[in-house]
N, C-alpha and C positions, 0 to 999 in steps of 0.2 A: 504494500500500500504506500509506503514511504517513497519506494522507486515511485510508483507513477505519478504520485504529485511532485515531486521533484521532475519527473520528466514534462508531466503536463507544465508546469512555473515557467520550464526551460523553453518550452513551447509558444507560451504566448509571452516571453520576451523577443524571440525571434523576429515572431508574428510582427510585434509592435515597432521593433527596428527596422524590418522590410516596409512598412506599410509608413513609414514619416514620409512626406509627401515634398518633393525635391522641389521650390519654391519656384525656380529659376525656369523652372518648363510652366510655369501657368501664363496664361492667355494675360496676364498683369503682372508683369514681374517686378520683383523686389530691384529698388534702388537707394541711395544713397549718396547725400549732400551732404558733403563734411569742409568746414573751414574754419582756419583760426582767423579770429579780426580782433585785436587789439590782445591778443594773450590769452583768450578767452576760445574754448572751441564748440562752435553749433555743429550738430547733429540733425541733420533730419531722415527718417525712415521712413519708407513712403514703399506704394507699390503701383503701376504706371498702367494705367491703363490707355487705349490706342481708341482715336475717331472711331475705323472702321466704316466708315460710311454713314454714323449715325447725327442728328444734334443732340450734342452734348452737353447744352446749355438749355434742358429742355422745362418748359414752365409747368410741366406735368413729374420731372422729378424721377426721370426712367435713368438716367445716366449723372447728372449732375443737377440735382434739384436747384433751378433760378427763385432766390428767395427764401430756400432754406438751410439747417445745417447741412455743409457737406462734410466728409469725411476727408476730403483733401487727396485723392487719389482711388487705390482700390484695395480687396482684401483687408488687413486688418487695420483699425487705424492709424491714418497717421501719427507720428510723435515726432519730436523735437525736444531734444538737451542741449541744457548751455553749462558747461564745467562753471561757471563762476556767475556772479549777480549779473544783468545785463540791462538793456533799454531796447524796448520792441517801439519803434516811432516813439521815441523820449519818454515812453513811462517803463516804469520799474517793474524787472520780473526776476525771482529769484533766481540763482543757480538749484537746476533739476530738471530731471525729464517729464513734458507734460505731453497729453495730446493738442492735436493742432489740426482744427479742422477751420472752416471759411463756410460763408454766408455769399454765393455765388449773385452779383446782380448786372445788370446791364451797364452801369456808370461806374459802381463803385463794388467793392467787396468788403467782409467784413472777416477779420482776422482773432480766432477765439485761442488763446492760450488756454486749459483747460485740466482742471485735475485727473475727467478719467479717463485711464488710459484703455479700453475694452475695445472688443472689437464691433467692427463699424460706429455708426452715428444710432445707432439702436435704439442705446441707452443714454443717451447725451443727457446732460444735467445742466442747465446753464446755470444752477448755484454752485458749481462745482469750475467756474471761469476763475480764473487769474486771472487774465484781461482781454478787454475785446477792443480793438481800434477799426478804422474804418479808413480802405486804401484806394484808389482808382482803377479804375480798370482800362486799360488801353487795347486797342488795334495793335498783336504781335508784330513782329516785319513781314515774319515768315511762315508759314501753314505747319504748327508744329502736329504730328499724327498721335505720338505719343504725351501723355502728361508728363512734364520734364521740373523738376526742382534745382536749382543751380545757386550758391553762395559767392558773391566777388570777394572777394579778399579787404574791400571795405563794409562787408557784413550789410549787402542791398542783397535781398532773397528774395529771386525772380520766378515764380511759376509760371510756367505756359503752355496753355493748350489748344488746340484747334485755331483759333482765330484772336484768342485773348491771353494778355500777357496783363501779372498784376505781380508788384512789387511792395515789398516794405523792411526796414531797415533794423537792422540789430546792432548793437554799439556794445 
């Protein structure tokens, strides 16, 4: 009896090793924005998802809800760390990893630093914000296919997708 539960244990560790699911093949894959700007280094974790042929900026909220929480990308949520205290557009946010989802709109967007970090916008809490600012939204240059996260080395955090490119600033 001892054998087979030892065997069956051995069995569905296997199991569970084989079956972790390889991130890097999903139709969204995992990427990552990493820079240091003033000493300080931002993180963000994110997963990309592609047009496809679709709109993205849809007021029905099939791909990227206009006018409400997004998640900032796809699969699990977004997050962003900052090793040390920092300034998200000149207000104060501590050193730590929060979730980072956005308020998708046609002029402006709205940018949520956020305590939870779960997967997707599900469960979003907005008592649960560290802070939320409010950033513009422009005309990208370039037809981006996939969602793209990029940090300049002066800490300006550029997303963009499909047709829209929105910025804001970490110091």
């Amino acid at each position: 009896m001892k054998k087979l539960l030892i065997f069956t244990t051995l069995l569905l560790i296997a199991q569970m090793t084989f079956a972790q699911e390889d991130k890097s093949k999903r139709p969204s894959p995992p990427a990552v924005a990493k820079q240091t700007v003033g000493g300080k280094t931002i993180t963000i974790d994110y997963s990309q998802p592609s047009v496809k042929g679709r709109s993205v900026w849809d007021p029905a909220g099939k791909v990227a809800p206009m006018g409400k929480v997004w998640r900032t990308g796809a699969n699990e949520t977004t997050t962003i760390e900052f090793s040390d205290d920092v300034k998200l557009e000149g207000k104060p946010v501590p050193k730590g990893k929060y979730a980072l989802f956005t308020i998708p709109g046609e002029k402006d967007w709205t940018i949520i630093i956020n305590k939870g970090i779960k997967w997707g916008a599900f469960t979003y809490k907005q008592e649960e914000d560290v802070l939320r600012v409010t950033v513009p939204a422009k005309k990208a240059k370039n037809f981006q296919e996939k969602f793209t996260i990029d940090i300049s080395p002066k800490g300006d955090v550029a997303m963009v997708w499909a047709d829209t490119k929105v910025d804001f600033m970490v110091k």
